[in-house]
TIDO-270959 format. One record per residue (C-alpha): residue number from 1; residue in three letters; chain; z, x, y negated. Coordinates in Angstrom, 3 decimals. Example, Ala and Ser with C-alpha at 12.3 -4.5 7.8 and 13.67 -1.06 7.14 Angstrom:
% TIDO-270959
{seq=1, type=Ala, mol=A, c3=7.800, c1=12.300, c2=4.500}
{seq=2, type=Ser, mol=A, c3=7.140, c1=13.670, c2=1.060}
END
This chain:
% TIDO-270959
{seq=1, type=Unk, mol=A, c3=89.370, c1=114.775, c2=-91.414}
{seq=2, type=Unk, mol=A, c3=88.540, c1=118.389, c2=-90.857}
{seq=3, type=Unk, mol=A, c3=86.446, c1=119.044, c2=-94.152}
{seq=4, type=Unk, mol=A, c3=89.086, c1=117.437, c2=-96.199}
{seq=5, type=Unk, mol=A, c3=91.627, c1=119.955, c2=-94.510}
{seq=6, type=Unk, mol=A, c3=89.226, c1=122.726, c2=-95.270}
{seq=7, type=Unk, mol=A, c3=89.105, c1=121.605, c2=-98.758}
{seq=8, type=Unk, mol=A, c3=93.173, c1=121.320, c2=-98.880}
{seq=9, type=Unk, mol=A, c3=93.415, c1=124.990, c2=-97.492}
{seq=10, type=Unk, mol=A, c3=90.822, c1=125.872, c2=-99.539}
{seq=11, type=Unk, mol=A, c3=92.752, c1=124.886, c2=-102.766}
{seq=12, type=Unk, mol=A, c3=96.225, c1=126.198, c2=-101.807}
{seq=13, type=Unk, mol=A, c3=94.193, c1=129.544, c2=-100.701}
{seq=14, type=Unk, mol=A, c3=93.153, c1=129.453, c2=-103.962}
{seq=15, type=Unk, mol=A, c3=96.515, c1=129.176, c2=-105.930}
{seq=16, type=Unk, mol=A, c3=96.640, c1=124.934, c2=-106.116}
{seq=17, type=Unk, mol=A, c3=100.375, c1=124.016, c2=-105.975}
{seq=18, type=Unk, mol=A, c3=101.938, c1=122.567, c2=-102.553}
{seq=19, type=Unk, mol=A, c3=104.748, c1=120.942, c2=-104.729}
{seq=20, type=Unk, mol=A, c3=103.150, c1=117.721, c2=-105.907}
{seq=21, type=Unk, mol=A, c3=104.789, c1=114.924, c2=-107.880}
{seq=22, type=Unk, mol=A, c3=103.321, c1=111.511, c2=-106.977}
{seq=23, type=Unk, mol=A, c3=101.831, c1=109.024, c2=-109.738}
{seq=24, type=Unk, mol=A, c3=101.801, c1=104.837, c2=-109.633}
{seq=25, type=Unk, mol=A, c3=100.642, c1=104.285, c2=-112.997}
{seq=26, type=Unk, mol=A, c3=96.894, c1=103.112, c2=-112.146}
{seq=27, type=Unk, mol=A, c3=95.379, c1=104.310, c2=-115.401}
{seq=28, type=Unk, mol=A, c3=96.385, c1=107.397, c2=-114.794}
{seq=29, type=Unk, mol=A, c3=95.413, c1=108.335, c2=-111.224}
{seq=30, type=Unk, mol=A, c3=91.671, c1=106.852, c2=-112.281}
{seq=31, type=Unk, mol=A, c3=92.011, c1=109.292, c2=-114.898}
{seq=32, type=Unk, mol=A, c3=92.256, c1=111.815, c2=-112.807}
{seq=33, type=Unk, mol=A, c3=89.854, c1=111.085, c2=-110.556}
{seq=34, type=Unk, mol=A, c3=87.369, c1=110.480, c2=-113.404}
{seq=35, type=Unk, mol=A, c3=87.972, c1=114.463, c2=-114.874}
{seq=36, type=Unk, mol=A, c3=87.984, c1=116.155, c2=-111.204}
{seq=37, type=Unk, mol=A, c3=84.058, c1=116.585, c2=-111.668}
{seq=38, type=Unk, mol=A, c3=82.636, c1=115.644, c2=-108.422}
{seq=39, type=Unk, mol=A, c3=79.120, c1=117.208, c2=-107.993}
{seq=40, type=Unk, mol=A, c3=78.677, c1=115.155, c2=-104.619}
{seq=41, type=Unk, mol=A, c3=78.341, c1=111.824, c2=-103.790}
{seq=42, type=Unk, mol=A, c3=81.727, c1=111.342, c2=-101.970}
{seq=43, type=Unk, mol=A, c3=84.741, c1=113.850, c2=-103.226}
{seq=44, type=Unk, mol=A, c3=88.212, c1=114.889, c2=-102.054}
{seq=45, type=Unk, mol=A, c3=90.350, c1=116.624, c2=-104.149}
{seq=46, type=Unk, mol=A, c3=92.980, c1=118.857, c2=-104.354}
{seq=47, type=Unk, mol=A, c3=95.958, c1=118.569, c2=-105.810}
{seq=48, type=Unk, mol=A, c3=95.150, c1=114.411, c2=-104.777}
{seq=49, type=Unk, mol=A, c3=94.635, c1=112.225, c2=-107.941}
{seq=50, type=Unk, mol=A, c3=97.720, c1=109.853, c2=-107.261}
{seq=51, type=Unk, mol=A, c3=99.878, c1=113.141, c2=-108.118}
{seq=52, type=Unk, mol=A, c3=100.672, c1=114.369, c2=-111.510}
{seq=53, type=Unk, mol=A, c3=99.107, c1=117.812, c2=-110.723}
{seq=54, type=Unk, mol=A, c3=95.910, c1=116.251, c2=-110.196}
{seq=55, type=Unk, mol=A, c3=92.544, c1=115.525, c2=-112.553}
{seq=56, type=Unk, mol=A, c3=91.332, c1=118.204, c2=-114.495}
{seq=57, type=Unk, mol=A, c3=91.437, c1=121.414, c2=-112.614}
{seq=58, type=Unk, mol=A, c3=91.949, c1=120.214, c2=-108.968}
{seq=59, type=Unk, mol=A, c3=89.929, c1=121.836, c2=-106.073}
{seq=60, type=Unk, mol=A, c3=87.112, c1=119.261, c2=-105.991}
{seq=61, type=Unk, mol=A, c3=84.608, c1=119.341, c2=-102.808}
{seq=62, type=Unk, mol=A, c3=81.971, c1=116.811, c2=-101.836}
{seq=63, type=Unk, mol=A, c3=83.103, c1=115.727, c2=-97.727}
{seq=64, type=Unk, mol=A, c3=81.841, c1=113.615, c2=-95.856}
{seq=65, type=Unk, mol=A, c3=82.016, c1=109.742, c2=-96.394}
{seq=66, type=Unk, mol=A, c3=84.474, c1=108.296, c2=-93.542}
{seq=67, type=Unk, mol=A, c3=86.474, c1=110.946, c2=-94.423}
{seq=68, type=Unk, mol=A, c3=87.753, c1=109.502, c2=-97.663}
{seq=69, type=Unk, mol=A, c3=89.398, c1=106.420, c2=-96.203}
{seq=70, type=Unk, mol=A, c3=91.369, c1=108.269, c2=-93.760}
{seq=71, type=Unk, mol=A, c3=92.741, c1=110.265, c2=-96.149}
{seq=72, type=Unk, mol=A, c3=93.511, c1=107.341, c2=-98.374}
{seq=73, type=Unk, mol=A, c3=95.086, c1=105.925, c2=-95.369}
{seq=74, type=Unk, mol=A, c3=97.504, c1=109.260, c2=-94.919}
{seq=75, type=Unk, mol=A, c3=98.470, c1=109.314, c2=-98.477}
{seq=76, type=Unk, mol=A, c3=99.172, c1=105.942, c2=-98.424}
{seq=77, type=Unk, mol=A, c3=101.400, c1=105.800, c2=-95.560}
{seq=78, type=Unk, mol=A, c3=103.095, c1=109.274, c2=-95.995}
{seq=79, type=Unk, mol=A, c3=104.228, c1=107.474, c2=-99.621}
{seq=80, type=Unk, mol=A, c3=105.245, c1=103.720, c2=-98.142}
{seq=81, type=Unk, mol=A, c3=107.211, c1=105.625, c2=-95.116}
{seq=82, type=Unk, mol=A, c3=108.928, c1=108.487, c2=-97.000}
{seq=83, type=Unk, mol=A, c3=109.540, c1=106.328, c2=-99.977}
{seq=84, type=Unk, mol=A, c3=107.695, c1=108.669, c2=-102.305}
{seq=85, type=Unk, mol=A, c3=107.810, c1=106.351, c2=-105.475}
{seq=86, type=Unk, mol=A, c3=106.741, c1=107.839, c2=-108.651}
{seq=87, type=Unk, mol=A, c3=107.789, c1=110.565, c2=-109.507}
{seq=88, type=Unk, mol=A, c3=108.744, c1=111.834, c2=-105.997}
{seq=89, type=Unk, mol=A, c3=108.445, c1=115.397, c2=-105.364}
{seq=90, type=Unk, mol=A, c3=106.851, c1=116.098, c2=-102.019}
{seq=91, type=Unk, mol=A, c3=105.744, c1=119.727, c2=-100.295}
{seq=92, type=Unk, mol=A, c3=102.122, c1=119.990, c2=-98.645}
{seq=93, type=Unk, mol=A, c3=101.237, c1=122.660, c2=-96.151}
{seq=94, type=Unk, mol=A, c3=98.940, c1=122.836, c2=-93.460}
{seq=95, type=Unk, mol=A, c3=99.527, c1=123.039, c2=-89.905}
{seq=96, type=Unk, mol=A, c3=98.518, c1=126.527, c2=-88.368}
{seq=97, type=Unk, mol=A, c3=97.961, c1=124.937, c2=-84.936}
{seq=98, type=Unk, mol=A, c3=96.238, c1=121.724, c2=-85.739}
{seq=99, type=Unk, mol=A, c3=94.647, c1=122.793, c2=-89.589}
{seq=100, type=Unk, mol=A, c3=95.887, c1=119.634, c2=-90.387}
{seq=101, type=Unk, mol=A, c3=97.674, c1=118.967, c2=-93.137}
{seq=102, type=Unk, mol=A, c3=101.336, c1=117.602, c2=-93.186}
{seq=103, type=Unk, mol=A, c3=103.684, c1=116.845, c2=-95.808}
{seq=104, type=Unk, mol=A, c3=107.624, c1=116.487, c2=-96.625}
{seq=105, type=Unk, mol=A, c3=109.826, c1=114.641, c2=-98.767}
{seq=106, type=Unk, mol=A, c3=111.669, c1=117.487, c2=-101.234}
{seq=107, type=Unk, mol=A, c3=114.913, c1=115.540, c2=-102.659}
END
């Protein structure tokens, strides 16, 4: 997943929040994937659309396309195994050694 790392360091670089709330309501997350204005044909963004910080505003960058399921896969399993429900606050940062991304449960 390195370009969707870049893209996360990118956006916290650039002032994006690491505190992120997570989101269940399904209307709202495709809401905010709708408004994050992807230019490309496959998108990440930063904050991630199932978070209330997401949508309009988030660090959008086109990546490349098997690259979106993994991260879909992370989210989802960072949320099932931390019990992030909605709601739940978690922290983002990104590994130095690895550039990978990891996140903790704040709570």
């Amino acid at each position: 997943m390195p370009k969707v790392c870049d893209n996360i360091a990118r956006a916290i670089k650039g002032g994006k929040p690491t505190r992120l709330h997570r989101i269940t309501d399904r209307k709202a997350i495709n809401k905010n994937a709708r408004v994050a204005e992807c230019t490309g044909k496959k998108c990440t963004q930063y904050p991630f659309a199932t978070t209330r910080e997401g949508g309009k505003g988030a660090f959008v960058k086109s990546v490349p396309t098997d690259e979106i399921p993994f991260q879909k896969y992370i989210l989802t399993h960072f949320y099932r195994n931390e019990n992030v429900g909605n709601g739940g606050c978690f922290n983002v940062k990104l590994d130095q050694s690895t550039r990978r991304p990891t996140s903790t449960l704040v709570g």
